[in-house]
mmCIF file of the N, C-alpha and C atoms, coordinates in Angstrom:
data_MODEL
# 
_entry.id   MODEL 
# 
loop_
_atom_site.group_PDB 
_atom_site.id 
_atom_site.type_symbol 
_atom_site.label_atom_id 
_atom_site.label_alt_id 
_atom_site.label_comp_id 
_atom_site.label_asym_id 
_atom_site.label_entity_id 
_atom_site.label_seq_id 
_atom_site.pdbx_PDB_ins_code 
_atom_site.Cartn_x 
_atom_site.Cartn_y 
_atom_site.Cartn_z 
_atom_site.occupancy 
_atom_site.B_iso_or_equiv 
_atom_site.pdbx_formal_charge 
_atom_site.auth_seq_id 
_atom_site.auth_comp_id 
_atom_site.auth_asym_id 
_atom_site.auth_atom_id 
_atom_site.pdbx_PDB_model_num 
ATOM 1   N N  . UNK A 1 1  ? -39.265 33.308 -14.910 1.00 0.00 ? 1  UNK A N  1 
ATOM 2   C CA . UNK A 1 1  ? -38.468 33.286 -13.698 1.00 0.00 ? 1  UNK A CA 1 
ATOM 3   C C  . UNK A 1 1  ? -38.322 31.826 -13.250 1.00 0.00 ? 1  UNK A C  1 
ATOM 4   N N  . UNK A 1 2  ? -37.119 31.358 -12.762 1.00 0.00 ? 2  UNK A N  1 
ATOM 5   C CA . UNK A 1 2  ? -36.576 30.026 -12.472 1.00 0.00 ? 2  UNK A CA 1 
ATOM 6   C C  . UNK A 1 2  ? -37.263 29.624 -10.962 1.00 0.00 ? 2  UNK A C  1 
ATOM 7   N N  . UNK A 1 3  ? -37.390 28.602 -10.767 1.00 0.00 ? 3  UNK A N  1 
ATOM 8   C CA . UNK A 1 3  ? -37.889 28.365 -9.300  1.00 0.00 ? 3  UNK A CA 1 
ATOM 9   C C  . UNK A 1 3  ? -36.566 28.861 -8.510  1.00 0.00 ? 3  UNK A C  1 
ATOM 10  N N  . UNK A 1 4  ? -35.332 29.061 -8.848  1.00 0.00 ? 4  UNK A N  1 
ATOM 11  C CA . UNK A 1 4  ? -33.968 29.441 -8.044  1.00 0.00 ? 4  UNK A CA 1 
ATOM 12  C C  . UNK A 1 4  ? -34.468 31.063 -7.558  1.00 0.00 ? 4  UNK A C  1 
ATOM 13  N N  . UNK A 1 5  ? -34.853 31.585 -8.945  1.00 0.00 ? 5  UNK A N  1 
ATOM 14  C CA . UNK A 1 5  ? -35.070 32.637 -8.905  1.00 0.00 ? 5  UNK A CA 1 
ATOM 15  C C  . UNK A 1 5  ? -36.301 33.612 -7.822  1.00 0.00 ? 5  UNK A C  1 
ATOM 16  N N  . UNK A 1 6  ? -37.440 32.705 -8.172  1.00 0.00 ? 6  UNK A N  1 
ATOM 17  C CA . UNK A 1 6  ? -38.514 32.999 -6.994  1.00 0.00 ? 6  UNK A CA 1 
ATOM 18  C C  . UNK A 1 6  ? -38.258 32.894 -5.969  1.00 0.00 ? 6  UNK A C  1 
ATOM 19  N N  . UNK A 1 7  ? -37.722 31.184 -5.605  1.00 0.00 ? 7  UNK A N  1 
ATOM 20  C CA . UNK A 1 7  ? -36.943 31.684 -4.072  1.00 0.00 ? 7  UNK A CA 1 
ATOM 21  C C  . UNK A 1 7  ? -36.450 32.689 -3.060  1.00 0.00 ? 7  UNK A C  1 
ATOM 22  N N  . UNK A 1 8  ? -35.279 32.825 -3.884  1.00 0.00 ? 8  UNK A N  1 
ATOM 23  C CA . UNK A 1 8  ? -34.539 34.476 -3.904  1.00 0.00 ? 8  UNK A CA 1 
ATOM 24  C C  . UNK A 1 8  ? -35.203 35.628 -3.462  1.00 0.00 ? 8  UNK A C  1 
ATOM 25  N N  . UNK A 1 9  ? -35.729 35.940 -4.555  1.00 0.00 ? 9  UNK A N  1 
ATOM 26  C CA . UNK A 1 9  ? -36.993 37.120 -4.980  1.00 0.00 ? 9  UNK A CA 1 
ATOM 27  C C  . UNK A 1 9  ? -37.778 36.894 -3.463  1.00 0.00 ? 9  UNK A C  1 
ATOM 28  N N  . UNK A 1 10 ? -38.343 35.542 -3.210  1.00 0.00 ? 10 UNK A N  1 
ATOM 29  C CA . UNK A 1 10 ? -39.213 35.537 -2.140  1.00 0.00 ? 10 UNK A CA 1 
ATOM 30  C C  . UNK A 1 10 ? -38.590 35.860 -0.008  1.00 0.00 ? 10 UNK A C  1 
ATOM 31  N N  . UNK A 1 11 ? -37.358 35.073 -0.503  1.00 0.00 ? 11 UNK A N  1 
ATOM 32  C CA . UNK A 1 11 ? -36.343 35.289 0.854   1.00 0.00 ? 11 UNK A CA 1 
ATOM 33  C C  . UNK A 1 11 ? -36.228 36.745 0.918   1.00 0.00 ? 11 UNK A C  1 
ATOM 34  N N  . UNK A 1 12 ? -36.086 37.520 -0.276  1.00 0.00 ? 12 UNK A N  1 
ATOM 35  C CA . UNK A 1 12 ? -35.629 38.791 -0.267  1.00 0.00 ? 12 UNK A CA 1 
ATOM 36  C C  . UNK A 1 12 ? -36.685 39.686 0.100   1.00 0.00 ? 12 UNK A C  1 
ATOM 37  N N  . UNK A 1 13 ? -37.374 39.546 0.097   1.00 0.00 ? 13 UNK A N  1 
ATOM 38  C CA . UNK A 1 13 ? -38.651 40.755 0.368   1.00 0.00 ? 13 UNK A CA 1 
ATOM 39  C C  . UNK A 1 13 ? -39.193 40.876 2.054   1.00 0.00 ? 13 UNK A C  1 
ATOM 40  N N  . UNK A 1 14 ? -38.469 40.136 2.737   1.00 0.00 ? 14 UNK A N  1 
ATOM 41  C CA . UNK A 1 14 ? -38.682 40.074 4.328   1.00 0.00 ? 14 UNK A CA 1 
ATOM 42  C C  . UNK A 1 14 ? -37.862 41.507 4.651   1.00 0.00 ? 14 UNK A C  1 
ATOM 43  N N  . UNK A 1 15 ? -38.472 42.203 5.517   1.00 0.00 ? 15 UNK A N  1 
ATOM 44  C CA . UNK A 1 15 ? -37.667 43.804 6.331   1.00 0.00 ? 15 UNK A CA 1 
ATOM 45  C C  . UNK A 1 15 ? -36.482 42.908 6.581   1.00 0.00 ? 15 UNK A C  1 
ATOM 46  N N  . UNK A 1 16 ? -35.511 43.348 6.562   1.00 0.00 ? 16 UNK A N  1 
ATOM 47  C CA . UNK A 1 16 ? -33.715 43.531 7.214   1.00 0.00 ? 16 UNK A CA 1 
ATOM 48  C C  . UNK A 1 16 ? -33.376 42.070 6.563   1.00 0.00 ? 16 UNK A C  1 
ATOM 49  N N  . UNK A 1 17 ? -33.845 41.893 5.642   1.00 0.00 ? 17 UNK A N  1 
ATOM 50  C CA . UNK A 1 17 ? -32.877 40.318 4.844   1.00 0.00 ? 17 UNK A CA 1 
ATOM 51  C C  . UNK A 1 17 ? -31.596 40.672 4.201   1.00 0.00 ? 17 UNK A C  1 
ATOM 52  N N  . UNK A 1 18 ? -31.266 39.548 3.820   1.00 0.00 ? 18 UNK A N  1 
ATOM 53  C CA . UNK A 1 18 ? -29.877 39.646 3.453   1.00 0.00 ? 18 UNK A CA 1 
ATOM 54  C C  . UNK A 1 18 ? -29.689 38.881 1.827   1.00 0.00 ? 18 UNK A C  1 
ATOM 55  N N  . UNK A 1 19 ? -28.482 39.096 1.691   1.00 0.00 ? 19 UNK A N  1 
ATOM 56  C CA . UNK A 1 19 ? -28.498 37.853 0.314   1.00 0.00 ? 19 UNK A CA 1 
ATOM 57  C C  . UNK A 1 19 ? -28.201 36.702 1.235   1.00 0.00 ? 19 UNK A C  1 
ATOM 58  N N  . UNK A 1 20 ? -27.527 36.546 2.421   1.00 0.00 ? 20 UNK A N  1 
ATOM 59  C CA . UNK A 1 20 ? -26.961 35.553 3.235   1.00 0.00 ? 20 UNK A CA 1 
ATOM 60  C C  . UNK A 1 20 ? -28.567 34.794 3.435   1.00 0.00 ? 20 UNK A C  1 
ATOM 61  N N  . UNK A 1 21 ? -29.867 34.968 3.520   1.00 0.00 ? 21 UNK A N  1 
ATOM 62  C CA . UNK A 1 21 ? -30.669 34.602 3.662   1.00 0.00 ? 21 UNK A CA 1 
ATOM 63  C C  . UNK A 1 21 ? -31.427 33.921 2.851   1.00 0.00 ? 21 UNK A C  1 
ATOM 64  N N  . UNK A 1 22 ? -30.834 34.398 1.410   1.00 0.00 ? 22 UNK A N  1 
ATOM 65  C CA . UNK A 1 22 ? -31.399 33.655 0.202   1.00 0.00 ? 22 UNK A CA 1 
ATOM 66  C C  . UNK A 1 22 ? -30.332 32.388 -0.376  1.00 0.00 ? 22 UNK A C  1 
ATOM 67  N N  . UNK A 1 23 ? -29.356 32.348 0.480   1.00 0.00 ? 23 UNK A N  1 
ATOM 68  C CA . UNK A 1 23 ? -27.826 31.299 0.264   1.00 0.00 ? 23 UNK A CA 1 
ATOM 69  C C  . UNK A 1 23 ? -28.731 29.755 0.010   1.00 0.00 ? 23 UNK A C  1 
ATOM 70  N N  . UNK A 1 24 ? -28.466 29.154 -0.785  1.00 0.00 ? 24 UNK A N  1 
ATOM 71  C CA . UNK A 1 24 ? -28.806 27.936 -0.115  1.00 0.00 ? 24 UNK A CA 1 
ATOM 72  C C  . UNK A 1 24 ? -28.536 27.292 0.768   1.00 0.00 ? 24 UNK A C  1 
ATOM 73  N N  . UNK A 1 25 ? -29.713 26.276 1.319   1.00 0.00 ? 25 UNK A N  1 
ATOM 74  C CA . UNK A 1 25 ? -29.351 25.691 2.471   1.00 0.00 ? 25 UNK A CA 1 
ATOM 75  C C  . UNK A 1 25 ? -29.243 23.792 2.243   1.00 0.00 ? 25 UNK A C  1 
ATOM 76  N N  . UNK A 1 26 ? -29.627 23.504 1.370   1.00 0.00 ? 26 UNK A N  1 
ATOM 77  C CA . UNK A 1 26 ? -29.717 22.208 0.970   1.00 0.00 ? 26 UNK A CA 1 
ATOM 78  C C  . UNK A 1 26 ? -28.596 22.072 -0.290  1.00 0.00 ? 26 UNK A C  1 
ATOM 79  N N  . UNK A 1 27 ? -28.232 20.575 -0.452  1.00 0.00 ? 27 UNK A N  1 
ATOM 80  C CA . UNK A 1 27 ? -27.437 19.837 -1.736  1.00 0.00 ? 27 UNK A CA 1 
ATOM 81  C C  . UNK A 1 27 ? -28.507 18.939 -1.968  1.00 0.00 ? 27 UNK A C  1 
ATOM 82  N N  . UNK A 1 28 ? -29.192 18.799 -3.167  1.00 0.00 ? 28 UNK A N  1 
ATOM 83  C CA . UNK A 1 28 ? -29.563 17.634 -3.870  1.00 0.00 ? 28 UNK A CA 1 
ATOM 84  C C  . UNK A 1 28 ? -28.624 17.096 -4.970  1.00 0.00 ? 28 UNK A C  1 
ATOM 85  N N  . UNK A 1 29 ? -28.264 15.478 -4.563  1.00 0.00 ? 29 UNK A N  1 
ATOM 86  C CA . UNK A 1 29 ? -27.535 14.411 -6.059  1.00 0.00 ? 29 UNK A CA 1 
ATOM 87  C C  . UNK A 1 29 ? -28.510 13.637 -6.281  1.00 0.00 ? 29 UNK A C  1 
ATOM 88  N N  . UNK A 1 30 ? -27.708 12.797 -7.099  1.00 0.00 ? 30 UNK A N  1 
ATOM 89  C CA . UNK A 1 30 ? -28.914 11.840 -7.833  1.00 0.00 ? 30 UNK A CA 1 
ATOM 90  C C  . UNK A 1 30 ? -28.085 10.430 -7.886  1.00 0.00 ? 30 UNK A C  1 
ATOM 91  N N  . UNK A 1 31 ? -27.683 9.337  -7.923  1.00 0.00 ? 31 UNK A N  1 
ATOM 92  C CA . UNK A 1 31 ? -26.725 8.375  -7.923  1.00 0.00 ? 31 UNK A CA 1 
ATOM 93  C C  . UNK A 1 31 ? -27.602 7.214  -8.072  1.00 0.00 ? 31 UNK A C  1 
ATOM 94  N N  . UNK A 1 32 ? -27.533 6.270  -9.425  1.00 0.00 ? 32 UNK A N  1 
ATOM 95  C CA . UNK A 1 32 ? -28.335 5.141  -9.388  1.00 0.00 ? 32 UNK A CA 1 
ATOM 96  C C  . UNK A 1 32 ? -30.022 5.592  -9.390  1.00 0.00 ? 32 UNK A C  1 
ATOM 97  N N  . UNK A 1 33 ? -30.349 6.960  -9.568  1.00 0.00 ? 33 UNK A N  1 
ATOM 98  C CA . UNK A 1 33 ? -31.678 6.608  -9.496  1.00 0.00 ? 33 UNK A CA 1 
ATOM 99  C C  . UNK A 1 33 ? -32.394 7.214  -8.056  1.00 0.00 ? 33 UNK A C  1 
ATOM 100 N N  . UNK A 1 34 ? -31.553 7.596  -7.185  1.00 0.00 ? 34 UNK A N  1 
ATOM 101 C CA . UNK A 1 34 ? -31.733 7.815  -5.980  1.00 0.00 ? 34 UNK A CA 1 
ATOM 102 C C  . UNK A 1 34 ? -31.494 9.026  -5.679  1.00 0.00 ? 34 UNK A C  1 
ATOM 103 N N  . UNK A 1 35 ? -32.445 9.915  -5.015  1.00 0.00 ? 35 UNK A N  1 
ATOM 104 C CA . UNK A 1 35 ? -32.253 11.160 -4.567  1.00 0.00 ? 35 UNK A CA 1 
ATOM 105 C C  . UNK A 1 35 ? -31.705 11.954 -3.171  1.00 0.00 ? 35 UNK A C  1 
ATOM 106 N N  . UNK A 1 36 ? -30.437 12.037 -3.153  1.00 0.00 ? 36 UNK A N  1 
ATOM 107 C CA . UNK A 1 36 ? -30.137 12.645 -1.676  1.00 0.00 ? 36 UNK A CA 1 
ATOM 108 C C  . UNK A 1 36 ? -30.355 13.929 -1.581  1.00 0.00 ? 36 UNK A C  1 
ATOM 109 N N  . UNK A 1 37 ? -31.029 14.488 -0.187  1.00 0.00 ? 37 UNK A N  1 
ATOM 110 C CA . UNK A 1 37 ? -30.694 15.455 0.389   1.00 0.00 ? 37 UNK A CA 1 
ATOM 111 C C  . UNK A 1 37 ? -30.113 16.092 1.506   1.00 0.00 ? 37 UNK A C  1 
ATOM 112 N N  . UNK A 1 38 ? -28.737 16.812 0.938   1.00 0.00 ? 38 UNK A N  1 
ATOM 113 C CA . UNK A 1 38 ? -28.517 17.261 2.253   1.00 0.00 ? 38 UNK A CA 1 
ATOM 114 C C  . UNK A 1 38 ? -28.335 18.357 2.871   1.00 0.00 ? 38 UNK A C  1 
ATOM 115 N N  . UNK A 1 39 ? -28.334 18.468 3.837   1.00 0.00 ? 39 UNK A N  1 
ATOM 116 C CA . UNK A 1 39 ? -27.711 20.071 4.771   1.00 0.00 ? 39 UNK A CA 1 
ATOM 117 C C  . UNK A 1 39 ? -26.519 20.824 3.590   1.00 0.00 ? 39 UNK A C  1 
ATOM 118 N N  . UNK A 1 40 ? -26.475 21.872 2.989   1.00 0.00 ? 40 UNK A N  1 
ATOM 119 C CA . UNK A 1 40 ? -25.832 22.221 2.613   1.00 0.00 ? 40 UNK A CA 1 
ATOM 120 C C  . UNK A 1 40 ? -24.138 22.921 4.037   1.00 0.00 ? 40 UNK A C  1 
ATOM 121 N N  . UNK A 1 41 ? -23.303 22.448 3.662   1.00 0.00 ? 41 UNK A N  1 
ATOM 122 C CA . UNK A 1 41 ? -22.054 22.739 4.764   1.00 0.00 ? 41 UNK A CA 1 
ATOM 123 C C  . UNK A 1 41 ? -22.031 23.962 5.354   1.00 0.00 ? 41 UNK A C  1 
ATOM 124 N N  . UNK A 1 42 ? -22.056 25.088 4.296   1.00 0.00 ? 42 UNK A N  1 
ATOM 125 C CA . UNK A 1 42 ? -22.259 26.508 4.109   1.00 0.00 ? 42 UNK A CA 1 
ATOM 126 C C  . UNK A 1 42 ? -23.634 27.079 4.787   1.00 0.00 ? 42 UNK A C  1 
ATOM 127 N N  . UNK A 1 43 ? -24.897 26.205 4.872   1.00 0.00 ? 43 UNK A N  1 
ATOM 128 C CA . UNK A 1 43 ? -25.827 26.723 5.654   1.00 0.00 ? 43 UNK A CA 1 
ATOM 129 C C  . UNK A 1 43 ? -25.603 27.377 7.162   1.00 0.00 ? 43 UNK A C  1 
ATOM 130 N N  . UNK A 1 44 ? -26.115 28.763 7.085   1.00 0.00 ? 44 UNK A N  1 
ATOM 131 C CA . UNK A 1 44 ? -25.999 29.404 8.462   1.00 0.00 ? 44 UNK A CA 1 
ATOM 132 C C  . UNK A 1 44 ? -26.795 28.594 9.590   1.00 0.00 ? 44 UNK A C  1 
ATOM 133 N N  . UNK A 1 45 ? -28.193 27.809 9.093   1.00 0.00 ? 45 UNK A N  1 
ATOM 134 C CA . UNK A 1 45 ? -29.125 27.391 10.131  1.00 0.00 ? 45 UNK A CA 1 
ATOM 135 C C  . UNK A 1 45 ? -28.606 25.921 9.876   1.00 0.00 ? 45 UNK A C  1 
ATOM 136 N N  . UNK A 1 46 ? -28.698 24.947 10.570  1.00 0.00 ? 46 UNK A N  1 
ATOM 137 C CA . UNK A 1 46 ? -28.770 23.532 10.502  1.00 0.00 ? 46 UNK A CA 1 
ATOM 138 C C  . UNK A 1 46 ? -30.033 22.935 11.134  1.00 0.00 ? 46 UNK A C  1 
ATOM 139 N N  . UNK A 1 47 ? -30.498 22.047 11.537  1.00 0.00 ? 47 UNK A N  1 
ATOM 140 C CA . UNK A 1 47 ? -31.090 21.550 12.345  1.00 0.00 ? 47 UNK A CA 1 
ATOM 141 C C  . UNK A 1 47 ? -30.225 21.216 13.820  1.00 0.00 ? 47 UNK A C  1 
ATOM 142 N N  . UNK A 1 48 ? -31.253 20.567 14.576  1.00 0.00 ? 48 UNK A N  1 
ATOM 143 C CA . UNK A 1 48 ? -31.058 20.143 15.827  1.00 0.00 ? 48 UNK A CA 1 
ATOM 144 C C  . UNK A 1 48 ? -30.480 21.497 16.683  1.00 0.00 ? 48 UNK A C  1 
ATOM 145 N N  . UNK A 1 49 ? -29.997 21.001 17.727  1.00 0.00 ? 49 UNK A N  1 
ATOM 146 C CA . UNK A 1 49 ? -30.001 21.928 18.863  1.00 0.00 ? 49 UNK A CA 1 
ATOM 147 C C  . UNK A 1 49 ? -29.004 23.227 18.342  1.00 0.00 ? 49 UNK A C  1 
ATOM 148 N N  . UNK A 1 50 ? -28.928 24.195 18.730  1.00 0.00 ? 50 UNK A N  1 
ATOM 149 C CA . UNK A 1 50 ? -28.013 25.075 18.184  1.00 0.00 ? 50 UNK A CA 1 
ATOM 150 C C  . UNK A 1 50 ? -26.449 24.753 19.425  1.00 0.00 ? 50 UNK A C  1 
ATOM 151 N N  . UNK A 1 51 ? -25.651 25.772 19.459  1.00 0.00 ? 51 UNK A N  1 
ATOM 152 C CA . UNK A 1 51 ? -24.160 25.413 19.954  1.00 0.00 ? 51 UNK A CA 1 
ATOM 153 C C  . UNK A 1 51 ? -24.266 26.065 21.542  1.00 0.00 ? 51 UNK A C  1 
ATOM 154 N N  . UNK A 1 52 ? -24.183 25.389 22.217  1.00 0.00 ? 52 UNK A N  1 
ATOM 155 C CA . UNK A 1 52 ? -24.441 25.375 23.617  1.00 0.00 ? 52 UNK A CA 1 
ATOM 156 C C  . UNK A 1 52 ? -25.691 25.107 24.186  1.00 0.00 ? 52 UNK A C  1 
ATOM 157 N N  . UNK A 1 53 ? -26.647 24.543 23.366  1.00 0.00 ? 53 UNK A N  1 
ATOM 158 C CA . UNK A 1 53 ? -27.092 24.206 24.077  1.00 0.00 ? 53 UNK A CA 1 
ATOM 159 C C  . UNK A 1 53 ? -27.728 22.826 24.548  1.00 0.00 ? 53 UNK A C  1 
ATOM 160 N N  . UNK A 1 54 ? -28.471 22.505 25.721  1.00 0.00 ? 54 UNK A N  1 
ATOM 161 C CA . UNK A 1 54 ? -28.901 21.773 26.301  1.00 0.00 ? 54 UNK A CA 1 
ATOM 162 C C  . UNK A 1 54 ? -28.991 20.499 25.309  1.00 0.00 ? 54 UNK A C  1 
ATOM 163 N N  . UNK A 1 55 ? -27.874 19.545 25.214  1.00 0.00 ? 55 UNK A N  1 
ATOM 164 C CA . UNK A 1 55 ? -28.141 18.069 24.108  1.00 0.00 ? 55 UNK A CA 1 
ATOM 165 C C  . UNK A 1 55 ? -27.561 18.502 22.988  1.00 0.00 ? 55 UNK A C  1 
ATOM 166 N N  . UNK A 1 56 ? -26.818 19.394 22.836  1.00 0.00 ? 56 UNK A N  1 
ATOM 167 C CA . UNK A 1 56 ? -25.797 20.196 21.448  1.00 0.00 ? 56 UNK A CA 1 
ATOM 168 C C  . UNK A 1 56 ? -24.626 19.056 21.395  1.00 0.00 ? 56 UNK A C  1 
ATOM 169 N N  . UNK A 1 57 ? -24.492 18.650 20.663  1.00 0.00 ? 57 UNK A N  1 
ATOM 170 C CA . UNK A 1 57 ? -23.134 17.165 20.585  1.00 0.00 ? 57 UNK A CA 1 
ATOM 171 C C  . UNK A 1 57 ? -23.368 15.699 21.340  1.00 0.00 ? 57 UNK A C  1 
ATOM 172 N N  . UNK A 1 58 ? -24.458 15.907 21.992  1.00 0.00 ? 58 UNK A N  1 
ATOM 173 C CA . UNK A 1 58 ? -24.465 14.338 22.860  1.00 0.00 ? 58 UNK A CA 1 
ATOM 174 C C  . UNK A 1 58 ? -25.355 13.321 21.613  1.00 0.00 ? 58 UNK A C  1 
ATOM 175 N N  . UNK A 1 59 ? -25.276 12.436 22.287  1.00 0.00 ? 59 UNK A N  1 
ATOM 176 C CA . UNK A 1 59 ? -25.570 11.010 20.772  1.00 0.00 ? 59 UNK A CA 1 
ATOM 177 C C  . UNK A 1 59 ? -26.785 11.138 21.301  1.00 0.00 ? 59 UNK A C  1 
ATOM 178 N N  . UNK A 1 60 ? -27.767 10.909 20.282  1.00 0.00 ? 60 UNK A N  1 
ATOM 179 C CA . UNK A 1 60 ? -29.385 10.960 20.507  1.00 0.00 ? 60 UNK A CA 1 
ATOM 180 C C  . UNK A 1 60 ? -29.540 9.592  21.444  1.00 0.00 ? 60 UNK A C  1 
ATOM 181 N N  . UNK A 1 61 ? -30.640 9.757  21.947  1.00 0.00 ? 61 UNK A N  1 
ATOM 182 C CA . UNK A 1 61 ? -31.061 8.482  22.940  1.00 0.00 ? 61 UNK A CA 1 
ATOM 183 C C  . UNK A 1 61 ? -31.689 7.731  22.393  1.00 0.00 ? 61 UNK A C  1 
ATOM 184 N N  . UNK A 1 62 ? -31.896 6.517  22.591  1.00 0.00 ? 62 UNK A N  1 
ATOM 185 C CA . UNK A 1 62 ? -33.019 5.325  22.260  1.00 0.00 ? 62 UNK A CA 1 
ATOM 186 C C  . UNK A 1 62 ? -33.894 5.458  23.190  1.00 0.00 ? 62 UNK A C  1 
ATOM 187 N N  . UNK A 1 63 ? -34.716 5.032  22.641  1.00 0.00 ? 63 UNK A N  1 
ATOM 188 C CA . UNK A 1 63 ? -36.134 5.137  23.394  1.00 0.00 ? 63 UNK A CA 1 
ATOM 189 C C  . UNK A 1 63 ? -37.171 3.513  23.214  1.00 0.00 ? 63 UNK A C  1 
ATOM 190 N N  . UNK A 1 64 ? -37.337 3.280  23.816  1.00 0.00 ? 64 UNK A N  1 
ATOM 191 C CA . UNK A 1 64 ? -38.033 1.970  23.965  1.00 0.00 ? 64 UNK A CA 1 
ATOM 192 C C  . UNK A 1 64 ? -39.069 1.332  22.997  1.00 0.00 ? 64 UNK A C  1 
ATOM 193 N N  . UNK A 1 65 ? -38.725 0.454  22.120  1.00 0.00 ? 65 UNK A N  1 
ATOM 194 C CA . UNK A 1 65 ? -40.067 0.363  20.631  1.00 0.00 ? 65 UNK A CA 1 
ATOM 195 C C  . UNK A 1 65 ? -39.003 1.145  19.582  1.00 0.00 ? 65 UNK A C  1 
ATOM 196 N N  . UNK A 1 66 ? -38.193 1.931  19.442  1.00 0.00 ? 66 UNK A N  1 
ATOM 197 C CA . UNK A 1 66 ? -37.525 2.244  18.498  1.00 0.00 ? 66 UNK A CA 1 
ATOM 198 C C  . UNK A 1 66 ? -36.344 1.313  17.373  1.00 0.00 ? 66 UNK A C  1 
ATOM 199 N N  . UNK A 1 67 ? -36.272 2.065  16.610  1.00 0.00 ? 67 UNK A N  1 
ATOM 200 C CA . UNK A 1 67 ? -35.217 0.989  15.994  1.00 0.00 ? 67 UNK A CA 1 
ATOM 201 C C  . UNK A 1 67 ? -34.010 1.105  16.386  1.00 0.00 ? 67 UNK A C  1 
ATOM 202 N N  . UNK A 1 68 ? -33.561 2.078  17.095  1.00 0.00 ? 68 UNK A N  1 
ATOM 203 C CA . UNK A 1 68 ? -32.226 2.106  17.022  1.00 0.00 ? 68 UNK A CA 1 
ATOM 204 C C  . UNK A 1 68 ? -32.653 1.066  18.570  1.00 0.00 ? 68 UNK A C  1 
ATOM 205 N N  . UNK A 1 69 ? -33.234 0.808  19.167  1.00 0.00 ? 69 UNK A N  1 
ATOM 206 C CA . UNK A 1 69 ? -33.223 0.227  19.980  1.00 0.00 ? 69 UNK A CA 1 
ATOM 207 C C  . UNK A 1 69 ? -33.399 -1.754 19.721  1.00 0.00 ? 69 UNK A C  1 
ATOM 208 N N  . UNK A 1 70 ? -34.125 -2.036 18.806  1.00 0.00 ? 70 UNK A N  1 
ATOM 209 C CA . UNK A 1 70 ? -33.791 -3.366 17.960  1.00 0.00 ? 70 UNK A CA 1 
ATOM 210 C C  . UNK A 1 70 ? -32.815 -3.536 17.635  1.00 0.00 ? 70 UNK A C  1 
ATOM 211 N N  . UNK A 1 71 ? -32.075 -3.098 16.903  1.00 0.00 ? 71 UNK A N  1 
ATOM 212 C CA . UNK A 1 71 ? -31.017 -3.038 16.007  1.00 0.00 ? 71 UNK A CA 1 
ATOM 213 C C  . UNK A 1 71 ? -29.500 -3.223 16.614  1.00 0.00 ? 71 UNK A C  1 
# 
């Protein structure tokens, strides 16, 4: 069995799952040697705040000692 496969197999065995649950949620490339990962587009969950709420679309803050605050 493929690690794709266990996944699957493993998402699937939760009461009331779905195949929508075993979807992927990540893209890994490779370019030069270098490994990206990202949010797959198609993912139902993302990170950060969900849609309405409280800080959903506003630009993250700087915070004092940070880099985006050097920079």
């Amino acid at each position: 069995m493929t690690d794709d496969q266990k996944r699957r197999d493993q998402l699937l065995r939760a009461e009331h799952s779905t195949e929508a649950d075993a979807a992927p949620r990540i893209e890994v490339s490779e370019h030069d040697g270098n490994v990206r990962i990202d949010v797959a587009e198609t993912a139902a969950v993302r990170p950060g705040p969900g849609p309405g709420a409280e800080g959903a679309g506003e630009p993250k803050e700087t915070r004092p000692g940070t880099e985006e605050e050097q920079a």
